[in-house]
N, C-alpha and C positions, 0 to 999 in steps of 0.2 A: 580843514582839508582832510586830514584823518579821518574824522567822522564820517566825513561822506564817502571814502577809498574804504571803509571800515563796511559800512552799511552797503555796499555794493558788492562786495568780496562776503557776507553774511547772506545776502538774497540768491545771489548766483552760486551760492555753493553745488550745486549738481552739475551746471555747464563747464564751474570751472577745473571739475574734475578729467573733464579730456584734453586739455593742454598737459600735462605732466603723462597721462599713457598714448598720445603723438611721442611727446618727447622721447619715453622710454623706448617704443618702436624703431624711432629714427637711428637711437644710441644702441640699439640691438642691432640693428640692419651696419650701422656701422664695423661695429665688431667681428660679425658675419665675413662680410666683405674682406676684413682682414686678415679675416681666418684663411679667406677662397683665395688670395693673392699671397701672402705669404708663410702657409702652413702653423700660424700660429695666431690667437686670437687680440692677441696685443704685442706691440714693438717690444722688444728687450734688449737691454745693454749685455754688455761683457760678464756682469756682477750678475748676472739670472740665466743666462745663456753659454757663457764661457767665451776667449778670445785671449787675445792680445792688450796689453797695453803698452806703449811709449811715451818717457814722459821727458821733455827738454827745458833745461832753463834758459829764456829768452827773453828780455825784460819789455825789448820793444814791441809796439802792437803789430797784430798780422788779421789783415782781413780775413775772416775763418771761412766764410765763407768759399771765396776763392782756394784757397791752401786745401781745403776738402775737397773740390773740384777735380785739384790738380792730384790728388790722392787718389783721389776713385778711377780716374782715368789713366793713370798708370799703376798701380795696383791689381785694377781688374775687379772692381769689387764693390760694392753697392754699399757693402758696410765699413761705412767708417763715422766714426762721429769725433771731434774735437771738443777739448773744453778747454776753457779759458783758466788757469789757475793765478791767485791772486792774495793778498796776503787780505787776511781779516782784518788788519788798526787801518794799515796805509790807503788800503785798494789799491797800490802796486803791482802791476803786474810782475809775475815771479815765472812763469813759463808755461805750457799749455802740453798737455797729455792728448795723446793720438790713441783713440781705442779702435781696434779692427778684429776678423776676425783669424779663427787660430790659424796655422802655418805662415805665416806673414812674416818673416824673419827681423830681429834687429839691424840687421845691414840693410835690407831695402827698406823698410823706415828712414835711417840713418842719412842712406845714400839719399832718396827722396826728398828728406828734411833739408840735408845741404843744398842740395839743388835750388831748391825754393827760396833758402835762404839768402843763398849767394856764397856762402864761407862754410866751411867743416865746423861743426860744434865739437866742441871737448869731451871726451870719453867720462870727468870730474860731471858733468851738464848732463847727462845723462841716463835715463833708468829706464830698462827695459821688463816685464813679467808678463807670465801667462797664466790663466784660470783655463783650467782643466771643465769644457762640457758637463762632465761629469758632477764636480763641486754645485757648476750653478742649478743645475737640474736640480740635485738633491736638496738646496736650498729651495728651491721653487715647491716641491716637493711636499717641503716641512711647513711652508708659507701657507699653501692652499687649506689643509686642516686647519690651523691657526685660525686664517680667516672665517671658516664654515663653524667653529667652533666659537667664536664669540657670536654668530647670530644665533645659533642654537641655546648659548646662555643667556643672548638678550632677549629670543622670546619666550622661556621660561621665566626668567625676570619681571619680564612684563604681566607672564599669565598669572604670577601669584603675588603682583602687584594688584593689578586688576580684579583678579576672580572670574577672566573673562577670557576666551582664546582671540575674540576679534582686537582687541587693543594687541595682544602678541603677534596678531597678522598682519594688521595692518602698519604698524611701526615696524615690524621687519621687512615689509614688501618696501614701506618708502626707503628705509634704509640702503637695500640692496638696489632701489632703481639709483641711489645717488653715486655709488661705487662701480654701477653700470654705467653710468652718463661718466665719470669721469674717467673710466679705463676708454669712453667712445674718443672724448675729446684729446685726449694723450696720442688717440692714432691719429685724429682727424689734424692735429699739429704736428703732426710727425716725432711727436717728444717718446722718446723711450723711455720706457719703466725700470728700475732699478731694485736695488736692495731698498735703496731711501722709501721708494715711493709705497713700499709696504707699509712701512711704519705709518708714513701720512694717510696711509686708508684705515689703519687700524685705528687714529687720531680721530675721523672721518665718523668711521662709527659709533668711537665716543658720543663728540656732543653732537652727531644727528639725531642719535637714540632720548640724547637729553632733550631737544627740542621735541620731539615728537611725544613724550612721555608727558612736559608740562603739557602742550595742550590734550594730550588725551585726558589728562586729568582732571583740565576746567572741564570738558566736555561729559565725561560719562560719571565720576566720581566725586566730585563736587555735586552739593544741590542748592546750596547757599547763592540768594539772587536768581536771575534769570538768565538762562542759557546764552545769551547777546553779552550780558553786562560780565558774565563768567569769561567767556571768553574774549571779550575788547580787553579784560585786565591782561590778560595771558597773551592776547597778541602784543600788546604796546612790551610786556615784562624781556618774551622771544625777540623783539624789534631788537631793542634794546643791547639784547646779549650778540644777535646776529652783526649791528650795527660794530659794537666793539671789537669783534672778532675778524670782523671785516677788515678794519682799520690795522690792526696787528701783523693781519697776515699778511695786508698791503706793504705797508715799510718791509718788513723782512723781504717780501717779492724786490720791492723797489732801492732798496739800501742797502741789502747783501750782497757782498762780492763773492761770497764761498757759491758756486753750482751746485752741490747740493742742499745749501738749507733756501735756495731760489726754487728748486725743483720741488722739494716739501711744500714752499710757501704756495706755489701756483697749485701744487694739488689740494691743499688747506681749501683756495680760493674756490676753484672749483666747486670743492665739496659745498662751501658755504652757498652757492647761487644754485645747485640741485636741492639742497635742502631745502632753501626755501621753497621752492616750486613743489615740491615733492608732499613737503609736511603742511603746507594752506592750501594747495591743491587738490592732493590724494589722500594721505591720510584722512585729516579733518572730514573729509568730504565723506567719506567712507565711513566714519562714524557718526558724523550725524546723518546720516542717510541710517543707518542702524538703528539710531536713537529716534529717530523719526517712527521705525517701523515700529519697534517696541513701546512707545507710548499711543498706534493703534489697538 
């Protein structure tokens, strides 16, 4: 079954370079679109943008959905987002944090909260704060270099790994389509991006630049064997690492009660299903279409 998924994915390597630049298109026009409707090119939480948060201890469950509803429509406010907070051993629910944004007072929270609830919560039950616009800008700010600053060292990395500027190009374009496809699909969920969701793209970077690095390597820097048998080593070695990482990331998605190590794990996931597309797709594709031309 391999063999023949192997050998079909090695002959078509030129056709199957336009599925991954659809994709990137689609996950650009995305972004766009949420630039044109909400003045910014991705959702943002409290923690990147500034606001409010309230947080109550409740032990019982509350359909969030609903309770948000009833939030936005007497509020006035489009922004609000809920999380469920819950203890890491038990999975206990322990009470659920209301993030909105800034002027939003602790008393209309409070009052709002009761309402919904039925009974006044205890002034002990509850914790109110606010993040200053300012703060999350400037972390936003400090974020964006950060990120521009590791591709610029992975494709230096690459180039005098290589000796070559196309393995630095092309491993950094798949990279950056994967970080595109997953800030598209964060909006197209409606899932807001956070402090967390930085680090998970910097995680992102990591081992897509490591996937993409081995098989550039069986491809243009190896000469040992035949180009086929170089690389069937290298896809089954990447299957292999993608397969594991798959699985890790899945239980943390599926068994974590903590919201933010769920929101890491779905962006992990993400990354892993753009990588793939990205790096047997475009990369690969892109270098032996190079290595093609080079040994005319």
């Amino acid at each position: 079954m391999f063999d023949k998924l192997f050998d079909f994915y090695f002959n078509n390597y030129r056709k199957l370079i336009f599925i991954p630049l659809i994709i990137l298109l689609f996950n650009i026009g995305v972004i766009v679109y949420t630039y044109a409707t909400t003045g910014a090119p991705i959702l943002m939480d409290s923690s990147l943008k500034g606001g409010v948060s309230f947080i109550f201890n409740y032990a019982d469950e509350i359909n969030i959905d609903n309770f948000q509803e009833y939030l936005v429509n007497n509020l006035g406010t489009d922004d609000v987002n809920i999380i469920l907070l819950s203890s890491s051993v038990s999975s206990q629910i322990i009470g659920y944090e209301v993030q909105t944004q800034q002027g939003i007072t602790k008393e209309e929270l409070q009052s709002l909260t009761d309402s919904y609830l039925g009974f006044e919560l205890n002034d002990e039950d509850i914790s109110y704060g606010s993040q200053s616009s300012v703060i999350g800008s400037s972390f936003l700010q400090e974020a964006i270099p950060l990120l521009i600053g590791s591709f610029i060292l992975m494709a230096i990395v690459s180039y005098f790994y290589f000796k070559n500027v196309l393995p630095a190009l092309t491993i950094t374009f798949s990279t950056l389509s994967d970080i595109i496809g997953i800030l598209a699909m964060l909006d197209l969920l409606g899932i807001k991006a956070g402090i967390a969701t930085i680090g998970a793209l910097l995680m992102t970077i990591g081992f897509s630049t490591d996937s993409d690095i081995l098989l550039a390597t069986s491809i243009l820097k190896r000469e040992e064997d035949t180009l086929k048998t170089r690389l069937k080593k290298a896809v089954k070695t990447e299957l292999t690492m993608t397969l594991a990482a798959l699985i890790t990331f899945s239980i943390m998605f599926f068994l974590s009660t903590v919201d933010v190590i769920k929101h890491i794990s779905l962006v992990l996931l993400l990354g892993i299903i753009f990588d793939f597309i990205n790096t047997y797709c475009e990369s690969v594709s892109l270098q032996r279409m190079y290595l093609d031309k080079v040994k005319k």
